[in-house]
C-alpha positions in Angstrom: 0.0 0.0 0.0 3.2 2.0 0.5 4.2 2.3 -3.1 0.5 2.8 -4.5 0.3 6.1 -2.2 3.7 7.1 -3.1 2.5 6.7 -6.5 -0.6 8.6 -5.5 1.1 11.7 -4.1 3.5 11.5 -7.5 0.2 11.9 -9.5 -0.8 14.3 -7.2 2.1 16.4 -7.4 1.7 16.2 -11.4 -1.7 17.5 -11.5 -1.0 20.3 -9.1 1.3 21.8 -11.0 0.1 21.4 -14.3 -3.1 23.0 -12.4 -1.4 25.7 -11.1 -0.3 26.8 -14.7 -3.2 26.1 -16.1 -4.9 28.3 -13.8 -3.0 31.4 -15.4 -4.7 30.8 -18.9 -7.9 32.5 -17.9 -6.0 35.8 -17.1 -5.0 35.9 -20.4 -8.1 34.7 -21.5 -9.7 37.6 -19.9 -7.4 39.9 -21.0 -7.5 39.3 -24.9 -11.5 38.9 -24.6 -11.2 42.5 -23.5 -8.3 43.6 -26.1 -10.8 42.0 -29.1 -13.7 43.9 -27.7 -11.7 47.2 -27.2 -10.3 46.7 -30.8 -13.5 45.2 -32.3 -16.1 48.1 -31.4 -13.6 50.9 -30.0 -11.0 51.1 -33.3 -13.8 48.8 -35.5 -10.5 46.6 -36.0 -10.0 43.0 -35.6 -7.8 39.9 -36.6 -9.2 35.6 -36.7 -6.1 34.7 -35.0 -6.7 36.8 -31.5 -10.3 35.5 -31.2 -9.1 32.4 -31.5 -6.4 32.4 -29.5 -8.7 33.2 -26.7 -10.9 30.0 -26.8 -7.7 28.2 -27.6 -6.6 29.7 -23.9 -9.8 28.5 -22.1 -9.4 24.8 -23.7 -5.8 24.6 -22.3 -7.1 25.9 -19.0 -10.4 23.7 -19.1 -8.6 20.5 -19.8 -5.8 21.1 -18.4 -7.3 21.9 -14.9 -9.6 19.5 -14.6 -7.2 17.1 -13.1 -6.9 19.9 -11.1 -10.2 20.4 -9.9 -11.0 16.8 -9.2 -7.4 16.3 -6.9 -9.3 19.5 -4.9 -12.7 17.6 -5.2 -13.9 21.1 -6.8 -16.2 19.4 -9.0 -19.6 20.1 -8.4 -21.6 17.5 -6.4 -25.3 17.2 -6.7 -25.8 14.7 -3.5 -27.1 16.6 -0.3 -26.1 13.4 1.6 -22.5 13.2 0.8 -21.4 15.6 3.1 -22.9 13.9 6.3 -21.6 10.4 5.7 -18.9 9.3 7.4 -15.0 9.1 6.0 -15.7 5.0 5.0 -18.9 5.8 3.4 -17.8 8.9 1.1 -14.3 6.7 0.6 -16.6 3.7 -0.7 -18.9 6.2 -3.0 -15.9 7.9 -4.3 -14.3 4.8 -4.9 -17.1 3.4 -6.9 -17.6 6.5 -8.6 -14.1 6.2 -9.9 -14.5 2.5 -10.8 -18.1 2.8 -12.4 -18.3 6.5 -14.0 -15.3 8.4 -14.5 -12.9 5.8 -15.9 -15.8 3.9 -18.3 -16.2 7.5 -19.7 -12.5 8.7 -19.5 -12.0 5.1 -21.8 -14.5 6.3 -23.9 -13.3 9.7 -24.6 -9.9 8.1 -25.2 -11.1 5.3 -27.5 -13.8 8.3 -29.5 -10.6 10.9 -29.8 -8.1 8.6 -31.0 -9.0 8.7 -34.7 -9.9 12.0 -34.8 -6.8 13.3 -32.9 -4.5 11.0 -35.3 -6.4 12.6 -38.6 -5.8 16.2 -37.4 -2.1 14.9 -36.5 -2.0 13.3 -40.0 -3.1 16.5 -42.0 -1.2 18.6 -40.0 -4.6 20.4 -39.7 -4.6 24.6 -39.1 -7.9 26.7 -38.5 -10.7 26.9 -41.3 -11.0 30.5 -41.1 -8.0 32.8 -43.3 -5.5 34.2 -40.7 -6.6 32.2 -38.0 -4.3 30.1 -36.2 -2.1 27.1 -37.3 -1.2 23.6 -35.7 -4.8 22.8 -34.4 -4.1 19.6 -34.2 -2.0 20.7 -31.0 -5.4 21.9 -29.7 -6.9 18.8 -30.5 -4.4 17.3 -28.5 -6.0 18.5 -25.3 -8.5 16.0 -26.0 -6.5 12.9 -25.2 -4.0 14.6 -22.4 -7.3 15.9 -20.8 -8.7 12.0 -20.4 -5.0 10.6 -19.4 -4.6 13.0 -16.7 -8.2 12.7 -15.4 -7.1 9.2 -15.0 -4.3 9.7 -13.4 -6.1 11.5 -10.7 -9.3 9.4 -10.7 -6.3 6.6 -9.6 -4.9 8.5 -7.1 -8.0 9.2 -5.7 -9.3 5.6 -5.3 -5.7 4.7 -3.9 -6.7 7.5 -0.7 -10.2 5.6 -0.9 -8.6 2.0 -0.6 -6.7 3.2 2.1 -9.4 4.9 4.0 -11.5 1.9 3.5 -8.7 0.3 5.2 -8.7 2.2 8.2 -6.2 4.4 7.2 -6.9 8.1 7.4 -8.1 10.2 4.1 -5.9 13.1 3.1 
């Protein structure tokens, strides 16, 4: 059990600080939002390749810090009971949460993207629109690197559940 929560706080280190960067992506998100606006309505000037580099922004910092999120158990929770089980309980949900939903649909994203990450890859595909940006088969990227380090976390989470369900404490 040693090595699997050594392995856990690895992952957990990984995510953190791929999190942490990711984080700064919506301050320049922000900030170009409000440049193409300024430019756009203030100076009637604008360019394909800023407005895109904006959503391009919030996909790094969406997929990117979801990891993130879900190491922080940010992820928004519906269930009004969670909160009033004990440790074993929510160690046993989250674990079967893990096991049941997010890795069946993490597999599925991986499995769904492949192709169409591999064509955009193949084609060396840039944007559709004239002057937008190239290489958005490095956005498409996201796609895959988005499921693999969900999983990563989703792992290191059920390791702290095994654990707990083990009488051990829950960090």
């Amino acid at each position: 059990m040693e090595r699997l929560e050594r392995l856990a706080a690895r992952i957990d280190a990984l995510n953190e600080r791929i999190g942490r960067i990711a984080a700064w992506t919506m301050g320049g998100v922000v900030a170009i939002v409000f440049l193409v606006v300024l430019l756009r309505y203030g100076f009637n000037w604008g360019r394909v390749w800023m407005q895109e580099s904006y959503v391009w922004l919030n996909a790094l910092g969406v997929m990117l810090g979801a990891a993130y999120t879900l190491r922080h158990d940010a992820h928004v929770r519906i269930d009004i009971h969670y909160e009033g089980w004990t440790p074993r309980t929510r160690a046993l949900v989250d674990l079967l949460g893990c096991i049941l939903l997010l890795a069946p649909v993490l597999v599925l994203v991986l499995v769904t993207s492949r192709g169409y990450v591999w064509r955009s890859w193949a084609i060396a595909e840039t944007s559709r629109e004239a002057g937008g940006l190239p290489a958005v088969f490095l956005l498409k990227t996201l796609i895959p690197l988005f499921a693999l380090l969900m999983m990563l976390q989703g792992l290191a989470m059920a390791i702290r559940c095994l654990r707990t369900l083990r009488g051990g404490n829950r960090a």
